[in-house]
TIVEX-792170 format. One record per residue: x, y, z of N, C-alpha, C, CB in turn; residue in three letters. Coordinates in steps of 0.1 Angstrom, whole numbers, plus 5000, padded with zeros to 4 digits. Last residue first. Glycine has a CB too. Example, Ala and Ser with C-alpha at 12.3 -4.5 7.8 and 13.67 -1.06 7.14 Angstrom:
BEGIN
512849785071513749895071512950005079514149945057ser;513249435078512349555078513249675078511349555090ala;
END
This chain:
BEGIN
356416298285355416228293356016038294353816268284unk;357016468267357816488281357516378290357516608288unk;355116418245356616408243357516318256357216588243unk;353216508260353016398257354616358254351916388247unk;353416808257353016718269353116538267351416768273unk;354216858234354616878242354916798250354216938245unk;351016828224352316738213353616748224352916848195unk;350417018237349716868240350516798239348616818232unk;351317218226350917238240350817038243349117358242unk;350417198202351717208205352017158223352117378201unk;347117248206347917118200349917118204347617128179unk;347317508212346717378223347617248216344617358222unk;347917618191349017658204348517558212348917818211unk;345617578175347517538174348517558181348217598165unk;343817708187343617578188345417498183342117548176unk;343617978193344717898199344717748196344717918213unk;341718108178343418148177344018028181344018278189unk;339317958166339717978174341017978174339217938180unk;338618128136338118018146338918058157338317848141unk;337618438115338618378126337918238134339018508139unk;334818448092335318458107336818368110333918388116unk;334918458059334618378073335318408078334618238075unk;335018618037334418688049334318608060333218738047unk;336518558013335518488014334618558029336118328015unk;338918698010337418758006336718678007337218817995unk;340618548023340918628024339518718019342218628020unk;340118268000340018258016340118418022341318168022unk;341518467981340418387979339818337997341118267969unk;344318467989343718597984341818547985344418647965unk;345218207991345018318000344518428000345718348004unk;344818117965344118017973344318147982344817857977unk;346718227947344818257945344518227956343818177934unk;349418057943348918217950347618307948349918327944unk;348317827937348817837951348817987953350217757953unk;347717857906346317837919347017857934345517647918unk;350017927899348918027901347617967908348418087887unk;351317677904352017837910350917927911353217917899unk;349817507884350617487904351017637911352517377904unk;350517657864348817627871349017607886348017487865unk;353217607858352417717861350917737866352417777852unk;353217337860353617387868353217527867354717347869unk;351717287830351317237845352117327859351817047846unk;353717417818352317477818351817397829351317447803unk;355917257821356117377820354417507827356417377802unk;355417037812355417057828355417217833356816987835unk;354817127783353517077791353617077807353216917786unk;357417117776356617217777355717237785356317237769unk;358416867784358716937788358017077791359516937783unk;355816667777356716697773356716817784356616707759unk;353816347793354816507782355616537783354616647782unk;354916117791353116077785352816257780351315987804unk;357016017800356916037789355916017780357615997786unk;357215987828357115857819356815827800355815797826unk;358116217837359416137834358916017827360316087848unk;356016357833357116387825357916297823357716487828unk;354716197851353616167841354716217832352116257842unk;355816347877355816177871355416147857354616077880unk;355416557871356916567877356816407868357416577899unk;352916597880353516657865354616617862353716797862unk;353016567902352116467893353216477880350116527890unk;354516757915354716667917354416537905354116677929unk;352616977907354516977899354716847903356217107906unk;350716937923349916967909351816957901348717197908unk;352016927945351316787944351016817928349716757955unk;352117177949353317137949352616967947354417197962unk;349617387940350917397946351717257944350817427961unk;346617417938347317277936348817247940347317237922unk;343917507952345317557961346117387949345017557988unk;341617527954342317587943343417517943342517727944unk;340417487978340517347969341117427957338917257966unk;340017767987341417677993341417557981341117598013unk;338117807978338817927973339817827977338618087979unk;335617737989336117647969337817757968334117747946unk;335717718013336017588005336817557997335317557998unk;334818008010336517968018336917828014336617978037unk;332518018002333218067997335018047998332718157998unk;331417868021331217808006332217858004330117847996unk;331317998044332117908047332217868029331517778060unk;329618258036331318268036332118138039331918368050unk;327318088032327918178018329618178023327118378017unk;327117788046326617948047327418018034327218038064unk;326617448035327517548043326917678037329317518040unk;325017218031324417308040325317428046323817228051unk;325517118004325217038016325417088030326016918015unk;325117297984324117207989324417137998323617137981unk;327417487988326217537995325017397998325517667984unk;329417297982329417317991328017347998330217397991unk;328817277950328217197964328317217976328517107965unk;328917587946328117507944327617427955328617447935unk;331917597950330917717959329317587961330417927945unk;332817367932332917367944332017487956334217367944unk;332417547913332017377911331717347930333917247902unk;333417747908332117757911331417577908331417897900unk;336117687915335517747922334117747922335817837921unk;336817507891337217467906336317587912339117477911unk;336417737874335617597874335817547885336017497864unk;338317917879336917947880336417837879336318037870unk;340917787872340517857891339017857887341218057898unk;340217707847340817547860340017647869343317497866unk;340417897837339317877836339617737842338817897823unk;343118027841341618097843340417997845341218197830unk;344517827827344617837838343417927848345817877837unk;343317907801343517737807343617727819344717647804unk;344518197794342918147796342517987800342118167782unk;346918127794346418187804345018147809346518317800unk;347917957777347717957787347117977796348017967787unk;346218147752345818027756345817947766346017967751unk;348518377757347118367756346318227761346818387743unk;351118217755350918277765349018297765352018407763unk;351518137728351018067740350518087751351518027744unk;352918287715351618257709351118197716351518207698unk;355418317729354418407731353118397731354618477723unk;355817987747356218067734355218197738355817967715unk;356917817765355417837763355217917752354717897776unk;359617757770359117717760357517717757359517627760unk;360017937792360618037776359917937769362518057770unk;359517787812358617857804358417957796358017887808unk;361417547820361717607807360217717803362017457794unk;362017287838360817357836361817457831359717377849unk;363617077851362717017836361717137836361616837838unk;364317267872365717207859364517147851367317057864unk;362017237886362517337879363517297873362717427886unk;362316917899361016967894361617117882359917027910unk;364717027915364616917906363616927893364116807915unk;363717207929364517217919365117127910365217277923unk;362017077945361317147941362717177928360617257953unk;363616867958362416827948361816937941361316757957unk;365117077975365616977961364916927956366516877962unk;363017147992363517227978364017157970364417337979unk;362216928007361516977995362017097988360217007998unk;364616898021364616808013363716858003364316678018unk;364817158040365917088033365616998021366716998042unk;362717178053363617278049364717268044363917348056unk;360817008051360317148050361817248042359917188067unk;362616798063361516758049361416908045359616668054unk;363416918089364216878080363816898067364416778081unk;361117008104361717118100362717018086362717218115unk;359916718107359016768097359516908094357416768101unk;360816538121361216508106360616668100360216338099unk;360816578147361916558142361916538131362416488147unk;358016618149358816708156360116698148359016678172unk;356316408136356516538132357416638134355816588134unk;357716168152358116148140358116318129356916008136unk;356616208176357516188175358316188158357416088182unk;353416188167354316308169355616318173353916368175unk;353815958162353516018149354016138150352116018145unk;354215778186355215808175354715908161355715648168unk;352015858205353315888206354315898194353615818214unk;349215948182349816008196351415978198349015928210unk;348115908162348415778164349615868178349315668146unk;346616078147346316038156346715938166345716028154unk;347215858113346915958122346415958133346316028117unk;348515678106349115638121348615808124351215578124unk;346915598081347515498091347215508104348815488089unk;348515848067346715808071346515728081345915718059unk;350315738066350615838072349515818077351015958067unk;350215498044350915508057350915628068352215498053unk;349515698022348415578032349315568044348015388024unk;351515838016350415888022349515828027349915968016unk;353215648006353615688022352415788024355315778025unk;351915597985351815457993352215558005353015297987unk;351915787963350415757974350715667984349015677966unk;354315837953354015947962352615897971353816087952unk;355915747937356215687950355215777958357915677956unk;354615617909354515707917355115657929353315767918unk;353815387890355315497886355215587896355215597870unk;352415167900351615287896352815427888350815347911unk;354714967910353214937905352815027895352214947918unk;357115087915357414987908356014897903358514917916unk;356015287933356815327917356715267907358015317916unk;355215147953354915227938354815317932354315237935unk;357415067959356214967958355415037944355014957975unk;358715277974359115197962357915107952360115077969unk;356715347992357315497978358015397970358815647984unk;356915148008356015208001355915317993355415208007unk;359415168017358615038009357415108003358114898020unk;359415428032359915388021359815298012360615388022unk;357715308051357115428043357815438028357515578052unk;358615158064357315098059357115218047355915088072unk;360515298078360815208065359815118060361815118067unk;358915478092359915538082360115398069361715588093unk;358315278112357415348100357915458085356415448109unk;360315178120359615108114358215198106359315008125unk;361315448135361915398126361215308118362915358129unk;359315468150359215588135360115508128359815778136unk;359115308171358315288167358715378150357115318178unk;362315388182361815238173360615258163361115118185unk;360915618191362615588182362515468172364115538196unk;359015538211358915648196359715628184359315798198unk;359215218218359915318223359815408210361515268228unk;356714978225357915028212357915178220357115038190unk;354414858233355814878244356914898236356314758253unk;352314868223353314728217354314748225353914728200unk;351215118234350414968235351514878234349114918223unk;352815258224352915238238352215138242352615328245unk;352515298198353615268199353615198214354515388196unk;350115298177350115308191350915228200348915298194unk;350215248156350415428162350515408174349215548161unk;350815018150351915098152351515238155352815098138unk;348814948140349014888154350514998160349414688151unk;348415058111348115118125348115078135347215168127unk;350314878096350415018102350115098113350015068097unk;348814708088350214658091350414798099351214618076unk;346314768078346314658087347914648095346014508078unk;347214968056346615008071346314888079345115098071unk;348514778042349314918050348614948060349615068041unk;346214648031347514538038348214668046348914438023unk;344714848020343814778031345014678036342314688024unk;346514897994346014978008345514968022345115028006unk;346614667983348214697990347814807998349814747979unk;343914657975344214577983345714597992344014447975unk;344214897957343214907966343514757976341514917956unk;346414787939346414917947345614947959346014987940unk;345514557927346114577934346714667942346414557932unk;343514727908342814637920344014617931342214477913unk;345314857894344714947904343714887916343915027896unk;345614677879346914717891346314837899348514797882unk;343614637865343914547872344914577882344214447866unk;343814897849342614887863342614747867340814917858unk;346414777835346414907844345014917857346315047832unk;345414567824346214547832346114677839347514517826unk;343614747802342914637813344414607823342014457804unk;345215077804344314997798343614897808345014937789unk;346915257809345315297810344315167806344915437797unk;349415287811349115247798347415297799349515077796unk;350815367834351015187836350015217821350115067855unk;350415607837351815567835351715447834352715597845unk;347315587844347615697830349015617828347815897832unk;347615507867346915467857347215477845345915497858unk;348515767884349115607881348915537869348615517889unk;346915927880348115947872348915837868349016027878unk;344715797892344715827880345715867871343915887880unk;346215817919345815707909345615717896344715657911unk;346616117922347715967923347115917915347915867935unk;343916157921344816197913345716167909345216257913unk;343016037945341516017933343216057922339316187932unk;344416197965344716017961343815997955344915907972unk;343516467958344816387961345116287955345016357972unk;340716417971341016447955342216457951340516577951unk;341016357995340716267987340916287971339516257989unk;342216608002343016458004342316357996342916408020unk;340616788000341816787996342616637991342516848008unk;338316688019338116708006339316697996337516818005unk;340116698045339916618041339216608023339216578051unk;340816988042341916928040340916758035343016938056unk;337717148038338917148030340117048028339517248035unk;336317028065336116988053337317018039334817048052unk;338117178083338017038079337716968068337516988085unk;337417408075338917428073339017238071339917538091unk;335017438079335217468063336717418064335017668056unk;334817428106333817338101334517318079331817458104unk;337817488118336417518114335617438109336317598106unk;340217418123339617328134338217378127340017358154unk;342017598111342117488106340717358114343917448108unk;341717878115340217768110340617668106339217808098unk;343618038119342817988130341317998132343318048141unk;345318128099344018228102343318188110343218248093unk;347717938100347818098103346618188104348718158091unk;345917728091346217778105346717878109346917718109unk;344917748063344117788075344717828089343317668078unk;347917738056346817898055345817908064345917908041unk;348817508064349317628065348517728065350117648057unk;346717388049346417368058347217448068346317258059unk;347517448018345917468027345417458042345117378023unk;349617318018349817478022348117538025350717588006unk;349317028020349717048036349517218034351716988043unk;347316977996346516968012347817038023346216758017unk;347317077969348017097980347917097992348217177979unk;345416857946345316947961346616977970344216867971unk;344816807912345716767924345216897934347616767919unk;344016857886342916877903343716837910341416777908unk;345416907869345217017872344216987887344617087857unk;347116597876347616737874346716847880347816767860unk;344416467861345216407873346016557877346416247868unk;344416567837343116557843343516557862342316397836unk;346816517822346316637827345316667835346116697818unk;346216197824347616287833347416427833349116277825unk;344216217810344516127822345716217832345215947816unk;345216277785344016317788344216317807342716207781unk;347416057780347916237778346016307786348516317751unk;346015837779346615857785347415997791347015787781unk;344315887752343815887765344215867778343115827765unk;345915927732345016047735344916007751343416057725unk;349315767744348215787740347015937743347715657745unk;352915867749351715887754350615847740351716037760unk;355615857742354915767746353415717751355515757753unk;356016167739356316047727355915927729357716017726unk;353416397748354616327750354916167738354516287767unk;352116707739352016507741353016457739351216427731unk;353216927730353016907740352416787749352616977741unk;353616977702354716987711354516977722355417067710unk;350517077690351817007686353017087697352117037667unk;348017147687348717297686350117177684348617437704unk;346616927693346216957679347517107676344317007680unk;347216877717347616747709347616837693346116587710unk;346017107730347217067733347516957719347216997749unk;342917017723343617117719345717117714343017207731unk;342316787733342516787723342816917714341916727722unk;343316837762344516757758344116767740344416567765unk;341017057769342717097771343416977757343417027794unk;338816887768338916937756340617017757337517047754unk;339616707787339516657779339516727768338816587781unk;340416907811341516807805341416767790341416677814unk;337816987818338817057811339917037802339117087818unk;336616707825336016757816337216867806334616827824unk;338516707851338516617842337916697824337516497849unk;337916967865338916927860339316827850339316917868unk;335416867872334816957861336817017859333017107869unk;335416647884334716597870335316767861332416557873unk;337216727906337616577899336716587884336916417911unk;335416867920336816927912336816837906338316977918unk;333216707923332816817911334416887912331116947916unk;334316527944334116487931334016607921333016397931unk;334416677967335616627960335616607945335816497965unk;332016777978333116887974334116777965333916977989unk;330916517981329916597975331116757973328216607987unk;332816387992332416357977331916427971331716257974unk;331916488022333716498018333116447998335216318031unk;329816418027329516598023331616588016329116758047unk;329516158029328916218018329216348020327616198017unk;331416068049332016058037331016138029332315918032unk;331716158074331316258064331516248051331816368066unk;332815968089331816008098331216078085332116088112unk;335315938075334215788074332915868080334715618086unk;336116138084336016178070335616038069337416238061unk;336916138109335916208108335716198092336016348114unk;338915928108337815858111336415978114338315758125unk;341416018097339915968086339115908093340115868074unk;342516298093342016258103340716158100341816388111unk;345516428084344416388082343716258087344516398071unk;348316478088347516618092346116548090347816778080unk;349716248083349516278094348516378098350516288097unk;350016278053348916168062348916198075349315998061unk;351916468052350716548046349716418052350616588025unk;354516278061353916368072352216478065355416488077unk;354316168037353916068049353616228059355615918056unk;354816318020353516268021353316178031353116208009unk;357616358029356516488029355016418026356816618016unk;358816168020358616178034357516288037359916218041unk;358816117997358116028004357816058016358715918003unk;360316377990358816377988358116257994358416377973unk;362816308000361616448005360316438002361816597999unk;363216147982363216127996362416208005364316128000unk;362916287961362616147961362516157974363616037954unk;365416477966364216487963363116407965364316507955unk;367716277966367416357980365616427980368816517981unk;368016217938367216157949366916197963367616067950unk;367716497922366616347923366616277933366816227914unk;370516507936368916617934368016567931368616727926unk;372216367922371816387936371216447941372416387941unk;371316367894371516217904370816267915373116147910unk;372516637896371016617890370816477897370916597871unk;375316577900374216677907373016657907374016777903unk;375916417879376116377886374916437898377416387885unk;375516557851374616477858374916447868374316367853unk;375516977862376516817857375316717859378016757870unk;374617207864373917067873374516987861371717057876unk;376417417852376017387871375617287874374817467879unk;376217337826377617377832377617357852377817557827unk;373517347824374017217822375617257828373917167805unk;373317627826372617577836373017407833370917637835unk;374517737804374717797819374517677835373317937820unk;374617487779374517617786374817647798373517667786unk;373417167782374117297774373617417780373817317757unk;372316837787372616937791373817027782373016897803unk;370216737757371616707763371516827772373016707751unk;366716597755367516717751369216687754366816867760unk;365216387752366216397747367516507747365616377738unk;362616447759362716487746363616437742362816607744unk;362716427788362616317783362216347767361616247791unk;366216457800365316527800364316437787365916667799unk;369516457801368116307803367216367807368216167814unk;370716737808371016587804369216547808372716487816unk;368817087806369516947814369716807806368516907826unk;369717367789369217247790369917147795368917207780unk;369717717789370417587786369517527785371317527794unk;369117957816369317907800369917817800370117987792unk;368318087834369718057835369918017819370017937846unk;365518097837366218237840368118207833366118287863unk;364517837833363517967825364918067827361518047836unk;366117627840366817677825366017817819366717537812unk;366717767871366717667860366917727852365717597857unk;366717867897368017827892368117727878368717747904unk;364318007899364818097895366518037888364818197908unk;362417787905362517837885363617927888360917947874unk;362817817932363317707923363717727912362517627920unk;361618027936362918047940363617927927363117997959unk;359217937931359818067923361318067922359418207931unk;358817767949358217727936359217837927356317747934unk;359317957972360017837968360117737955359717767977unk;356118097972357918197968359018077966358818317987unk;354817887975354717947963355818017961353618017961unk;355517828004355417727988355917787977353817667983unk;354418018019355517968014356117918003355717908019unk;351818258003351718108010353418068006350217978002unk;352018548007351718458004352218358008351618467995unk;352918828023351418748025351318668016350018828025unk;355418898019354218948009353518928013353918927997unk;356718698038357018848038355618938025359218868031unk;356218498023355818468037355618648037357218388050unk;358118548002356518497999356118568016356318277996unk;360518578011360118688005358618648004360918707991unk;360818268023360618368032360118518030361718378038unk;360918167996359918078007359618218016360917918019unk;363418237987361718277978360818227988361318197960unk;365018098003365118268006363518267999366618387995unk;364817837997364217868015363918078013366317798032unk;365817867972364517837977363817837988364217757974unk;368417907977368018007968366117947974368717977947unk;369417737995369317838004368417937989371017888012unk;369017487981368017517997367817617998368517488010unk;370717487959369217547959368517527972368217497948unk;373017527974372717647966371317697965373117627953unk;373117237986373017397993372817497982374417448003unk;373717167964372317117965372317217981372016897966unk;375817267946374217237940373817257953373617087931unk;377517117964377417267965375917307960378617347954unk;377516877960377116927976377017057975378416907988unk;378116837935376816847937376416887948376116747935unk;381116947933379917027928378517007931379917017917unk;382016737948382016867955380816947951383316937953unk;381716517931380616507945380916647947380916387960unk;383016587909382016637907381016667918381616577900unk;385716587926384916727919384016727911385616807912unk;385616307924385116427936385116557935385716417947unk;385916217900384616197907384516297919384516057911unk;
END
């Protein structure tokens, strides 16, 4: 046994440091982090290394190069350090979002949300009966209308925190477009959770009965939660106050799992919660959020890559891919330019909208991540989802980048630090 724990301690620095490096080669190109770490990831799997991982949901056995490195033992311990990154990373993607301006806007936030949601959906639907009809890419457990559901859920997922990376390195996260983005993001987020949820609990009448319970275990987190932002009212010391939100958070990555198969929406209500929530929230960003960043989401991310193989997209695939993935960015885009313009934004803010709501990155591998393990696809299929995650995350900057909107204001992130600071010390 402890040459295998040795091996997995080694694993799991191997892929920090192989996926922190594709993080920083990205940065170094002008693209968005994520996306070089997404890369980095595939780079220790089975696309470049060959083989196949144990308990992969075809069945496959670990063999080869890459079953010789990630023993199960490793794999264990790369699931769950992963697992953990990701509950924690949606608790801090709730923190960036600010919902008492997105109650102030619920109609212009639906009026961008929904047309990714329909005209992703719509895609899905002729996608899944293609997919179903080409063979090897509906999973063994899956119904039509469950395998529909989970691609639907997938291709509109929103990478709300590297959208919000992007804006801020261009200082518009505070714009009129940059807000509307994350909050639009966010809803079309948790519209995807669910529906992936949904899709893993069967789709049926119990399933939109668990979804009633969903909507009520939401309205119990933010009752239970946000008394807690405001750590100094209750005379909770930051330390205290995160720890109780840390383990609200985790109950809630269990909760549902063990409801919807996802741990991933319950710590983003919790985050939602205690946005704004001044002493512990930013107590909680300072100190969680280099760790989550730079340690825990690569092991989720190579987690995610050991079930990704896009040798198995075959040649004769490659076409069809392609054109699936083409036609996700252009539909997201001119769905979204669209409304944008009707509810009164200028050509360059339209254009910087629809170009960021591309952006599915690491929520679009995440979904795909769940929907694989519940065996609604197949390997291949994360295969193809996660390439849509990779190519809408390196569009989104190029796209914002020819949209022509103006710089906001440089410093508005240097004010906030400034503040987050002050308040720390305070």
């Amino acid at each position: 046994m402890a040459p295998d724990l040795l091996l997995a301690a080694v694993d799991l620095v191997l892929v920090v440091l192989v996926v922190r490096c594709g993080g920083a080669l990205a940065v170094r190109l002008g693209e968005p982090r994520i996306a070089g770490e997404m890369v980095g990831a595939i780079l220790v799997g089975p696309t470049i290394l060959g083989g196949r991982i144990e308990d992969v949901v075809d069945g496959a056995r670990s063999a080869g190069i890459v079953g010789d490195l990630f023993p199960p033992l490793a794999v264990d311990v790369l699931t769950s350090v992963g697992a953990l990154g990701m509950i924690l990373c949606m608790l801090l993607v709730g923190l960036t979002i600010d919902a008492q301006p997105m109650s102030r806007r619920a109609g212009t936030i639906l009026a961008l949300a929904l047309p990714v949601i329909a005209s992703t959906g719509l895609i899905a639907l002729f996608a899944a009966s293609w997919l179903e009809h080409d063979g090897g890419w509906k999973g063994p457990l899956a119904t039509n209308v469950t395998f529909m559901l989970a691609l639907a859920a997938a291709l509109a997922a929103h990478g709300v925190p590297i959208a919000a990376r992007i804006l801020e390195e261009r200082g518009l996260l505070r714009s009129e477009a940059g807000a509307a983005v994350i909050a639009s993001g966010a809803c079309v987020t948790t519209l995807a959770l669910i529906v992936s949820g949904v899709a893993i609990r069967g789709s049926d009448r119990a399933a939109a009965a668990e979804l009633a319970v969903i909507v009520a275990g939401v309205v119990l987190l933010v009752a239970i939660v946000a008394p807690l932002a405001r750590s100094r009212r209750m005379r909770l010391s930051p330390r205290i106050a995160v720890a109780v939100l840390l383990a609200i958070a985790l109950g809630a990555g269990a909760g549902g799992k063990a409801v919807i198969g996802s741990v991933l929406i319950g710590p983003l209500i919790v985050g939602i919660a205690v946005r704004n929530a001044g002493h512990a929230a930013i107590f909680l960003e300072a100190r969680l959020g280099a760790i989550v960043r730079g340690a825990l989401l690569p092991a989720f991310l190579a987690v995610a890559a050991l079930h990704v193989n896009l040798r198995e997209l075959g040649l004769g695939a490659i076409g069809p891919v392609a054109a699936l993935i083409a036609t996700v960015v252009v539909a997201k885009w001119v769905a979204t330019y669209l409304s944008a313009r009707v509810v009164g934004f200028d050509r360059p803010q339209s254009r910087a909208t629809a170009g960021l709501l591309q952006c599915g990155g690491i929520m679009t591998v995440a979904i795909s991540l769940d929907v694989l393990h519940a065996g609604i696809i197949t390997t291949r299929t994360h295969a193809l989802l996660t390439l849509a995650g990779l190519v809408t995350t390196l569009v989104a900057g190029p796209l914002l980048a020819a949209s022509g909107l103006a710089q906001g204001a440089g410093d508005a992130a240097a004010d906030d630090v400034a503040a987050a600071a002050a308040t720390l010390a305070s």
